[in-house]
Structure formats: structure tokens, C-alpha cells
N, CA, C and O atoms as CSV, one atom per row, in Angstrom:
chain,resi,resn,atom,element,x,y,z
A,1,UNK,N,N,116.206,94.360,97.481
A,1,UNK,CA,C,115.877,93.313,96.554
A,1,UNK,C,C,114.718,93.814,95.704
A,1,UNK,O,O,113.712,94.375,96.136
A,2,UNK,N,N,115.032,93.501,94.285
A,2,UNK,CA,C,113.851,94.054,93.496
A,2,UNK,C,C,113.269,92.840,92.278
A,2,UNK,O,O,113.661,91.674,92.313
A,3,UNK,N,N,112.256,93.372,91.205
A,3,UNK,CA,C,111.818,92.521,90.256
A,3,UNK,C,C,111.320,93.531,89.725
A,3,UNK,O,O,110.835,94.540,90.237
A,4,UNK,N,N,111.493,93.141,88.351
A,4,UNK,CA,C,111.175,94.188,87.437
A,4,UNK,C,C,110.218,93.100,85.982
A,4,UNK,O,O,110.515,91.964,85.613
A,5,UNK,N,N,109.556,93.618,85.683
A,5,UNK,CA,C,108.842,92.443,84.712
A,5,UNK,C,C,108.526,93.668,83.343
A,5,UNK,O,O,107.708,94.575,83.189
A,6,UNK,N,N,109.668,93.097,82.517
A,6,UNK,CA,C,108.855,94.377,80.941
A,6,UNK,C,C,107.894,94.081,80.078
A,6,UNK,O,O,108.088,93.350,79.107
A,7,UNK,N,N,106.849,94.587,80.340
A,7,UNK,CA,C,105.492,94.352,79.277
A,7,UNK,C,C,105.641,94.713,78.343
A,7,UNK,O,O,104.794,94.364,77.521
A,8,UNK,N,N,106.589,95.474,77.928
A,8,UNK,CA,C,107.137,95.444,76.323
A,8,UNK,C,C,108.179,96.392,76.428
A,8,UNK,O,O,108.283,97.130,77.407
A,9,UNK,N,N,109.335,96.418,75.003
A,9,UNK,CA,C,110.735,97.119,74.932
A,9,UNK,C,C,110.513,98.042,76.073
A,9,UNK,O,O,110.810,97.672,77.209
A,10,UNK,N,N,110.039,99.150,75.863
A,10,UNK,CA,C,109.888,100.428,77.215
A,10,UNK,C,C,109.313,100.438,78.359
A,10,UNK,O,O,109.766,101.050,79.327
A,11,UNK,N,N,107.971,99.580,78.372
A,11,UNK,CA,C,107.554,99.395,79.606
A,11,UNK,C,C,107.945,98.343,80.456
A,11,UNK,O,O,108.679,97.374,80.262
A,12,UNK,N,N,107.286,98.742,81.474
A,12,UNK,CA,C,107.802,97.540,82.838
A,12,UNK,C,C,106.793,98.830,84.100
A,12,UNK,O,O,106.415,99.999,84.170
A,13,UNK,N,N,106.795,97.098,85.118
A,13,UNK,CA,C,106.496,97.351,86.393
A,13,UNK,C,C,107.385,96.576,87.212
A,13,UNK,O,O,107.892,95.512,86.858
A,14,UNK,N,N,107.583,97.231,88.488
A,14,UNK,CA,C,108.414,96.733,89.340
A,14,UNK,C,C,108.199,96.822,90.800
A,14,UNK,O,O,107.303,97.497,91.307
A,15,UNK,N,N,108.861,96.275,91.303
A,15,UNK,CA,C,108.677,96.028,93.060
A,15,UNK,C,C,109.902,95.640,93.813
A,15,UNK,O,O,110.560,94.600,93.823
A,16,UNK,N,N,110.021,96.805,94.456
A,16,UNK,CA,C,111.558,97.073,95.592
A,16,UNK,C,C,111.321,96.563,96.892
A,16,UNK,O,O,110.388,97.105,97.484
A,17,UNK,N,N,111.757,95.910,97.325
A,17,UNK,CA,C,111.648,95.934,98.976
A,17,UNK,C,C,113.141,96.019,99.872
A,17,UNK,O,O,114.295,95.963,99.448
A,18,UNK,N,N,112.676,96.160,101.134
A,18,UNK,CA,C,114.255,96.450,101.824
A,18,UNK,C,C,113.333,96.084,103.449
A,18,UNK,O,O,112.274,95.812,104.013
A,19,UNK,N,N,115.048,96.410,103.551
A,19,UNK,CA,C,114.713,96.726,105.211
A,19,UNK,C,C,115.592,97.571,106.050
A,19,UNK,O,O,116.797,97.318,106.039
A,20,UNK,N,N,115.000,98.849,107.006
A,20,UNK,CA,C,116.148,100.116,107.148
A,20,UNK,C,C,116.635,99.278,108.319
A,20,UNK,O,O,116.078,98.256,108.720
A,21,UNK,N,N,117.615,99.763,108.765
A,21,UNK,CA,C,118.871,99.423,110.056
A,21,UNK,C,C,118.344,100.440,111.196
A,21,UNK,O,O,117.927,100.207,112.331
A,22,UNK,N,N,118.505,101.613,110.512
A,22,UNK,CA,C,118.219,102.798,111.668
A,22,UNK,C,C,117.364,103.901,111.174
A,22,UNK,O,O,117.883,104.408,110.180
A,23,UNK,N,N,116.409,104.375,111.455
A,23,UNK,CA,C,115.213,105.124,111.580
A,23,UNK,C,C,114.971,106.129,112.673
A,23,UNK,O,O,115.384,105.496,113.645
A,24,UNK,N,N,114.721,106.847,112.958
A,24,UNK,CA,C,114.194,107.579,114.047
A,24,UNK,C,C,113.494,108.930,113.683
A,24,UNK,O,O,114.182,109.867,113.278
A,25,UNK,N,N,111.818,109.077,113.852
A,25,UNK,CA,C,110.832,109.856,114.044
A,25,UNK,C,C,110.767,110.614,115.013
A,25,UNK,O,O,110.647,109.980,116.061
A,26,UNK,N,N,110.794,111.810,115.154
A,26,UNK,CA,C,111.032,112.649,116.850
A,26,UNK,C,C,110.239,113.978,116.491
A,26,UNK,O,O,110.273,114.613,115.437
A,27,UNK,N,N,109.668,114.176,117.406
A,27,UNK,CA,C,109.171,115.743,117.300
A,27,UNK,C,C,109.909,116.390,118.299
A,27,UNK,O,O,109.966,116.058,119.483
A,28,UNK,N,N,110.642,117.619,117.591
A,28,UNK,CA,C,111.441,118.375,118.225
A,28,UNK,C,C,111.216,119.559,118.611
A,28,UNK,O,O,110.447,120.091,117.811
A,29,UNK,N,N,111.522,120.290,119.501
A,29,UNK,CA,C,111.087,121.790,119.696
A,29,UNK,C,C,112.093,122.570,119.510
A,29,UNK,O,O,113.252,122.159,119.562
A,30,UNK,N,N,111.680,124.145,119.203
A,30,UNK,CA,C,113.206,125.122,118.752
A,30,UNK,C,C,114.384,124.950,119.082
A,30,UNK,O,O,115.230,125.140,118.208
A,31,UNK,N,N,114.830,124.533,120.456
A,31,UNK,CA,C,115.956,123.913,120.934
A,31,UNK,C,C,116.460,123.072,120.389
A,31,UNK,O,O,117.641,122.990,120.727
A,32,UNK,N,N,116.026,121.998,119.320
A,32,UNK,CA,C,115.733,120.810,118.864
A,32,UNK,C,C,116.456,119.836,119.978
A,32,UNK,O,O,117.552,119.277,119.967
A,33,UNK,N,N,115.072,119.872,121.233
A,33,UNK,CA,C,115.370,118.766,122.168
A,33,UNK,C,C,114.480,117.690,121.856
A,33,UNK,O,O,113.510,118.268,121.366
A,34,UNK,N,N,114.204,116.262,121.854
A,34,UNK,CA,C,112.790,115.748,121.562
A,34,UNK,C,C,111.995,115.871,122.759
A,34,UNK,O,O,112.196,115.867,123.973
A,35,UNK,N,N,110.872,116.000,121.855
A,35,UNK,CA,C,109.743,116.528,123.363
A,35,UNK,C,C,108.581,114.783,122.578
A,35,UNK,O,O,107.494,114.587,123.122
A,36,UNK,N,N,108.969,113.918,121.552
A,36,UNK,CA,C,107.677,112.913,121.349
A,36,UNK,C,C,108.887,111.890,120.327
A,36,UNK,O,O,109.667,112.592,119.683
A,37,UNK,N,N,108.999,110.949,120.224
A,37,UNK,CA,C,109.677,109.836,119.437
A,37,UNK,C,C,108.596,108.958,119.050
A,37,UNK,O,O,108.156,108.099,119.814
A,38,UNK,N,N,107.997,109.226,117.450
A,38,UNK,CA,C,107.264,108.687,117.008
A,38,UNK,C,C,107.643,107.400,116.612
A,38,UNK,O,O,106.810,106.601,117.038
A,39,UNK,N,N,108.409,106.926,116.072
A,39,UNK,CA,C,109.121,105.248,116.071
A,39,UNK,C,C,110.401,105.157,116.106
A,39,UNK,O,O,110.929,106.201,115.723
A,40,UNK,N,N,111.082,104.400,116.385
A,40,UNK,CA,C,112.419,104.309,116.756
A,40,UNK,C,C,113.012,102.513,116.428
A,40,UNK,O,O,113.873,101.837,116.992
A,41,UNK,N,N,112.062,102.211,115.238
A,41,UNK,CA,C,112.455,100.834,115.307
A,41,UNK,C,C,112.695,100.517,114.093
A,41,UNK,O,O,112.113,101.169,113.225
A,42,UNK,N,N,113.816,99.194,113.606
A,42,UNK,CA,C,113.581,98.860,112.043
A,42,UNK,C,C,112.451,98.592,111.429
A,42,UNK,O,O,111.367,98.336,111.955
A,43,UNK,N,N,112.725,98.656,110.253
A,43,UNK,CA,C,111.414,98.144,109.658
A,43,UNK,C,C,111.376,97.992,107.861
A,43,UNK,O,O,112.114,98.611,107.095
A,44,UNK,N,N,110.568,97.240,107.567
A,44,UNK,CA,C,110.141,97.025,106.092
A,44,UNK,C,C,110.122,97.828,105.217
A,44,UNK,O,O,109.999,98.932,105.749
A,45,UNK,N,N,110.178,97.928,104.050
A,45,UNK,CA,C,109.499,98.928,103.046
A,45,UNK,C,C,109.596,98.761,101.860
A,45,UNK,O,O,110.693,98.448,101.399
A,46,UNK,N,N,108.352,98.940,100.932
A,46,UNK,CA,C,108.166,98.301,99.668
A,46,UNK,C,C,107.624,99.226,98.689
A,46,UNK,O,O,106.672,99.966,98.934
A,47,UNK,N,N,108.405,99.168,97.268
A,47,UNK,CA,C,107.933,100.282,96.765
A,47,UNK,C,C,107.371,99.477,95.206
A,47,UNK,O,O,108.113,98.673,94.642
A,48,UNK,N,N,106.480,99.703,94.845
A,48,UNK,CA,C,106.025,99.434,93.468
A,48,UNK,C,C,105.869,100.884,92.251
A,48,UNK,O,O,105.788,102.085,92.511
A,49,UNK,N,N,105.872,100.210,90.966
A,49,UNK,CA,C,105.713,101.327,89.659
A,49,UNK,C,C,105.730,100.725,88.749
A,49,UNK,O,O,105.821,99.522,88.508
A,50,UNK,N,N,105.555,102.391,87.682
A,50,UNK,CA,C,105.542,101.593,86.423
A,50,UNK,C,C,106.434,102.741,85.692
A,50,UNK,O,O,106.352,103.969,85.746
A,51,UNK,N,N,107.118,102.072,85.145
A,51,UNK,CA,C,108.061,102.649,84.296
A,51,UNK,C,C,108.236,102.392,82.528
A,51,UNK,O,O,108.444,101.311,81.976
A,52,UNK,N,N,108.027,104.197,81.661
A,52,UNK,CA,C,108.126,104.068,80.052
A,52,UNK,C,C,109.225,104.541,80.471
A,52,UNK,O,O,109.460,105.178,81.498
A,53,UNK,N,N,110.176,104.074,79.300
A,53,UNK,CA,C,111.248,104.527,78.515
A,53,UNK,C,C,111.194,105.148,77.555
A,53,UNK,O,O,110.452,104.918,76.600
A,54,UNK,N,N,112.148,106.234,77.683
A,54,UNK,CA,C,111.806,107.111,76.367
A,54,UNK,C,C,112.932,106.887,75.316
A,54,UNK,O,O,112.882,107.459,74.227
């Protein structure tokens, strides 16, 4: 889901958000066995900017 607001013809700022399903952070070793699972859970994420048009 997003919003986008144009401060004039080319410009704009905007703001994305979501939410992932599946994620997983792991530190792996040469084998690539995990030896640490840094998160393993859904979660949020929100992105803002600003965008010219050329």
C-alpha cells in the first residue's frame, strides 16, 4: 500500500508500506549449515522518497 503526494508536475514524495510473509536471517558457515538465525519472523516495512521527473 502506498501514497504518493505531487508538489508539483515532476515532483512528489511518497510512502510504501507492506508486510513480508517469509523472511529468514541465518548466519551460515562454508558448508552453508546455519550455525545463528538472526530473525525468522514476519514483519513490517516502510519505505519513504522523493521523486523528480525528468
Amino acid at each position: 500500500m502506498g501514497y504518493q503526494y505531487k508538489i508539483t508536475k515532476d515532483m512528489s514524495v511518497y510512502l510504501v508500506g507492506g508486510h513480508s510473509l517469509f523472511q529468514n536471517g541465518a548466519l551460515r558457515d562454508n558448508e552453508r549449515k546455519d550455525i545463528f538465525t538472526l530473525y525468522d519472523e514476519a514483519g513490517l516495512y516502510f519505505r519513504t522518497g522523493f521523486r523528480i521527473g525528468i
